[in-house]
C-alpha positions as CSV (number, residue, x, y, z in Angstrom):
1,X,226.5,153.0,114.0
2,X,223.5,151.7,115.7
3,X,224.1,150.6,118.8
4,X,221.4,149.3,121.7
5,X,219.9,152.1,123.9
6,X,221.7,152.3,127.2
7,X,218.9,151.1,129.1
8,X,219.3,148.1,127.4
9,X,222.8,147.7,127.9
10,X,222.5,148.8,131.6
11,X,220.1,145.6,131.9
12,X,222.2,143.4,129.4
13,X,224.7,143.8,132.5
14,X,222.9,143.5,135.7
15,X,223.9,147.8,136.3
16,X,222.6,149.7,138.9
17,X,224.1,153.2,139.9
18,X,226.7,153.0,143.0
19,X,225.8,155.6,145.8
20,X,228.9,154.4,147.3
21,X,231.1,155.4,143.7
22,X,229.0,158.4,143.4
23,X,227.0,157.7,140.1
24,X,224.1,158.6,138.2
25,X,223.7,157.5,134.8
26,X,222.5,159.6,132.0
27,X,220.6,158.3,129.6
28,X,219.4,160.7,127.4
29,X,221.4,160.3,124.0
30,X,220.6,163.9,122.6
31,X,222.1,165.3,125.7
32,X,224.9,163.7,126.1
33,X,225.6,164.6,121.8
34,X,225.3,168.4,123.0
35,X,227.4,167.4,126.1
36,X,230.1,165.8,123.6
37,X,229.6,169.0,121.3
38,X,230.7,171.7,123.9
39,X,234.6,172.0,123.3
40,X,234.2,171.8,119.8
41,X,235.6,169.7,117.1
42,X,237.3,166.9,118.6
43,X,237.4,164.6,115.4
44,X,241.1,162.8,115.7
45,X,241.4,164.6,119.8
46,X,242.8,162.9,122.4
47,X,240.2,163.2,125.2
48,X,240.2,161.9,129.0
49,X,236.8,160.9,130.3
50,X,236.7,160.0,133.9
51,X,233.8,157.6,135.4
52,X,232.4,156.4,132.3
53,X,230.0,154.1,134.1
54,X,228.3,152.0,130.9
55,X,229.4,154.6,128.6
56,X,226.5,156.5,127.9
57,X,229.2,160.1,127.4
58,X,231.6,157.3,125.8
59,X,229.8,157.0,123.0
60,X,228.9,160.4,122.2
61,X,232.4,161.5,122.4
62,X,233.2,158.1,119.5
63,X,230.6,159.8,117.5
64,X,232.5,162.9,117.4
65,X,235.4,160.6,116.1
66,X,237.1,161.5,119.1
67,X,240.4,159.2,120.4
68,X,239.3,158.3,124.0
69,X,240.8,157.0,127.1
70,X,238.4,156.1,130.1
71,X,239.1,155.7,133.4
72,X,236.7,153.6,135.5
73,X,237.0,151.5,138.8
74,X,233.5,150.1,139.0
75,X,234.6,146.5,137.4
76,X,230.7,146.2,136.9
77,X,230.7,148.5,133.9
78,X,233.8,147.4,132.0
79,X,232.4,144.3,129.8
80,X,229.6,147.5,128.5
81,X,232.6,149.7,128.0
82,X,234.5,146.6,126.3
83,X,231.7,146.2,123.9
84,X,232.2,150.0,122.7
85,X,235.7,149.6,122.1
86,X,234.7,146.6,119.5
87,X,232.1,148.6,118.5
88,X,234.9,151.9,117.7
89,X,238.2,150.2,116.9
90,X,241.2,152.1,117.8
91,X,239.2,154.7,119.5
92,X,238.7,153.9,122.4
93,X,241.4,152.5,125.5
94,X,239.7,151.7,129.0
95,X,241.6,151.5,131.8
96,X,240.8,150.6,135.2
97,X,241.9,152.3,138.0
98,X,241.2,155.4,140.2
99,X,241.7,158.5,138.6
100,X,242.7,160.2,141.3
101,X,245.7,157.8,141.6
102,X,246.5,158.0,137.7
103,X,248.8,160.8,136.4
104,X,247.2,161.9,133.1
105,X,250.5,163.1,131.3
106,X,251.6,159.3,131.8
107,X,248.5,158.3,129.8
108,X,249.1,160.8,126.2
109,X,252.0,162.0,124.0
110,X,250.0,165.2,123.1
111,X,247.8,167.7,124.5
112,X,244.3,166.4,126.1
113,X,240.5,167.8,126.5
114,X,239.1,166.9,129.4
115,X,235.2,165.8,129.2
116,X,233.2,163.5,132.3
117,X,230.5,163.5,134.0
118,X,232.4,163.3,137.5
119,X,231.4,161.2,140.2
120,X,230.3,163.7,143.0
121,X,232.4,161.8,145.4
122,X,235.0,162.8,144.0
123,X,234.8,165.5,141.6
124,X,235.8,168.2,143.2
125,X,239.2,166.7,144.6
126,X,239.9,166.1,140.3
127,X,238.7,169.3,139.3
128,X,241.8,171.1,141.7
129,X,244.0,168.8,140.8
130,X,244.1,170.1,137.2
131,X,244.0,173.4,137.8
132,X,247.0,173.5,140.5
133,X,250.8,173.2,139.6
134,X,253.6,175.8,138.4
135,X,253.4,174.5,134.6
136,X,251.1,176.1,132.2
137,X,249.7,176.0,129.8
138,X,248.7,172.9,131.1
139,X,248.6,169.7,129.3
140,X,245.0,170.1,128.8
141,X,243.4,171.9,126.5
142,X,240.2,172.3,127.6
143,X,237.9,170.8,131.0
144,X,234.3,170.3,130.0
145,X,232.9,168.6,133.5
146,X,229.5,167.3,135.2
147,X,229.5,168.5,138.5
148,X,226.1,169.4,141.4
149,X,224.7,172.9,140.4
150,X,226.4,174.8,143.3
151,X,229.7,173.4,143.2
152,X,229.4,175.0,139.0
153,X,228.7,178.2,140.7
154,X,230.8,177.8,143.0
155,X,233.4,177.7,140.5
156,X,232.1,180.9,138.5
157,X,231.1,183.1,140.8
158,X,232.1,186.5,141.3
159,X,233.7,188.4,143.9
160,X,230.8,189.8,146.5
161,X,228.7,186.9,146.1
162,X,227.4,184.3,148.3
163,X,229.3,181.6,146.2
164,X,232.4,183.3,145.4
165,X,235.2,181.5,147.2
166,X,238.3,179.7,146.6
167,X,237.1,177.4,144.1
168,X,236.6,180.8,141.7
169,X,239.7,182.1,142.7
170,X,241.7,178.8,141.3
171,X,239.5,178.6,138.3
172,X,239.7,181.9,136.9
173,X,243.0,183.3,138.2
174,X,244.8,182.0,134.7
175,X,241.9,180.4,132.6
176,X,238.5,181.4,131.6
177,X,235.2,179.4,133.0
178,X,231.9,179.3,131.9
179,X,228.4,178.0,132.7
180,X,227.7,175.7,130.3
181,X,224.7,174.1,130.2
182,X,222.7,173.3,133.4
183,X,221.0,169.3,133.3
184,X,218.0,168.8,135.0
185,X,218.3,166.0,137.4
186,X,214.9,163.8,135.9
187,X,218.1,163.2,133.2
188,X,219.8,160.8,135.1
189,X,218.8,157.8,135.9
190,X,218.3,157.4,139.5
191,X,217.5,161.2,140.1
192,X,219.8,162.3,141.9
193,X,218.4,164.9,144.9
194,X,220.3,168.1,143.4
195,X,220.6,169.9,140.3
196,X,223.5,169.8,138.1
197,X,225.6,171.9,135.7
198,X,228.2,171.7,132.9
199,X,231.1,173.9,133.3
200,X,233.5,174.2,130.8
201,X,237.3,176.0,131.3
202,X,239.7,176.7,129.1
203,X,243.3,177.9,130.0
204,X,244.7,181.2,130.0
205,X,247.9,182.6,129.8
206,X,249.4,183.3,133.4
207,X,249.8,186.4,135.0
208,X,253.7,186.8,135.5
209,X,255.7,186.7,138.6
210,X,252.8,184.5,140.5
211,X,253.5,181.1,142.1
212,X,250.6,178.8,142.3
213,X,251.5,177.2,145.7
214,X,251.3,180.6,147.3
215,X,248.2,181.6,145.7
216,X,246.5,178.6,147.1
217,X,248.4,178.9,150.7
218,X,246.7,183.2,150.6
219,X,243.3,181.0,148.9
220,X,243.0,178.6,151.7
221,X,244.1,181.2,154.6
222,X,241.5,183.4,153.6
223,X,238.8,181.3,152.7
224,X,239.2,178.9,155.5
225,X,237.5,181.4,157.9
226,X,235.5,183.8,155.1
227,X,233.6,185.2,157.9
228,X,237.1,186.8,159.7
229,X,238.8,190.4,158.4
230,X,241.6,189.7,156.4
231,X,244.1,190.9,159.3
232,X,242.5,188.0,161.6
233,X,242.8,185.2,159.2
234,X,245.7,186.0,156.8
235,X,247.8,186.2,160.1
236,X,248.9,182.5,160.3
237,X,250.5,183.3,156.6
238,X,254.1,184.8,156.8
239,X,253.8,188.0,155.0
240,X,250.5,188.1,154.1
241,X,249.6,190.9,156.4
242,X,252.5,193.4,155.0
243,X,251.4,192.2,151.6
244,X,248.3,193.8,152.3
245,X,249.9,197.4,153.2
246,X,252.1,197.2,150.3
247,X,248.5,196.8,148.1
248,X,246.7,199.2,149.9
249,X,244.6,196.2,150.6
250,X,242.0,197.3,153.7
251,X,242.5,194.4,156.5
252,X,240.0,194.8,157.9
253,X,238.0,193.7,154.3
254,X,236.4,190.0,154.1
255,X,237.8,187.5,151.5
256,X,234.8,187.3,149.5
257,X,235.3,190.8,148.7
258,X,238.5,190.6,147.0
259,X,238.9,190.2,143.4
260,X,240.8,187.6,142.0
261,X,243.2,190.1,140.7
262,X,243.9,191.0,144.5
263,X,244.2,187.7,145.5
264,X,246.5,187.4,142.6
265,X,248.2,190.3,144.0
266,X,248.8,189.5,147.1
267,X,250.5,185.6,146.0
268,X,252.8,187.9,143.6
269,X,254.4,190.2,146.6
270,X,255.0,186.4,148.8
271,X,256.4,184.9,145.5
272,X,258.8,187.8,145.4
């Protein structure tokens, strides 16, 4: 289907990118194809994008013959998104909103991949939300996200390094995340100042007898001051110190040092 470049739709509609909505455009349609390609077939898939802006990832996830539902706020960009769905009937349903404020399970009647380039602003604050709560397997089937370059490692890092932190911890406790592709930031269009990555999670099956409130309460004690032994700032948690004798866990340890199966440990002897 031959549609117009996106620079010429982003001028068609009088778009600039909203520092205030966290967005940067890419542009580049061979990218954004590999972008589309990374979780695999998705011909006939239900797929969530978040922040479409004028639709640049839209399309390469309708050339994948994919069944997509946007969510976008920025009013600006919904008569470019409008023209796609005429331009892919039936595959395509826009809705405006904030996606934090929309619960995705109200939005499909079957199991979801999740593909965006985020908006910074708010990335991050998305990205836990999937990955939190007692069910799993989780509606989604897979998460292929656009986020800065450290906030991907961030995500998967390893215990003992500088980037390891709770962020890792929540990611990889019960699914498996990758590196997948790093984008140069002369893609987007304006440059933003940082690098970014593609990072691209798929669920696990979840260690048994672990409740994922705890682990995040144990994740957020410990993280919250990294620099502190374990005794000085697991003590606010009730249990958590005891939990650490039970494990043979050394107290006087630092967070970062602590492998996800630890921390994973640790949540299992408070959820008993």
């Amino acid at each position: 289907m031959n549609l117009p470049p996106l620079r010429e739709v982003i001028a068609a509609h009088g778009l600039s990118a909203s520092k205030a909505l966290g967005q940067n455009f890419l542009l580049d349609e061979q990218l954004l194809d590999r972008i589309a390609a990374i979780p695999g077939n998705l011909r006939d898939r239900a797929v969530l994008e978040i922040g479409p802006g004028p639709g640049g990832l839209t399309r390469a996830l309708l050339r994948t013959g994919a069944r997509v539902t946007a969510i976008e706020m920025d009013r600006r960009c919904l008569p470019a998104l409008a023209e796609l769905e005429a331009a892919f009937p039936g595959q395509l349903r826009v809705i405006e909103g904030d996606a934090l404020a929309v619960d995705p399970a109200s939005l499909f009647d079957r199991p979801y991949a999740v593909v965006a380039n985020l908006p910074y602003n708010v990335g991050t604050a998305l990205f836990t939300g999937w990955l939190s709560g007692e069910s799993w397997p989780p509606a989604w089937t897979s998460l292929t996200l656009m986020f800065q370059q450290e906030v991907a490692q961030r995500i998967v890092a390893q215990p003992g390094t500088p980037a390891y932190g709770r962020l890792a911890v929540l990611a990889q406790w019960r699914s498996a995340a990758k590196l997948a592709m790093k984008v140069h930031r002369s893609a987007f269009t304006p440059p933003p100042k940082v690098m970014s990555a593609i990072v691209h999670v798929t669920p696990e099956e979840i260690p048994a007898g672990v409740s994922a409130k705890v682990l995040e309460r144990v994740t957020e004690a410990a993280f919250g001051q990294r620099r502190k032994m374990l005794r000085q700032s697991l003590k606010g948690l009730p249990g958590a110190l005891e939990a650490l004798e039970t494990l043979g866990i050394d107290p006087q340890r630092r967070a970062e040092t602590l492998s996800i199966a630890e921390f994973v440990g640790i949540a299992r002897v408070l959820t008993g």
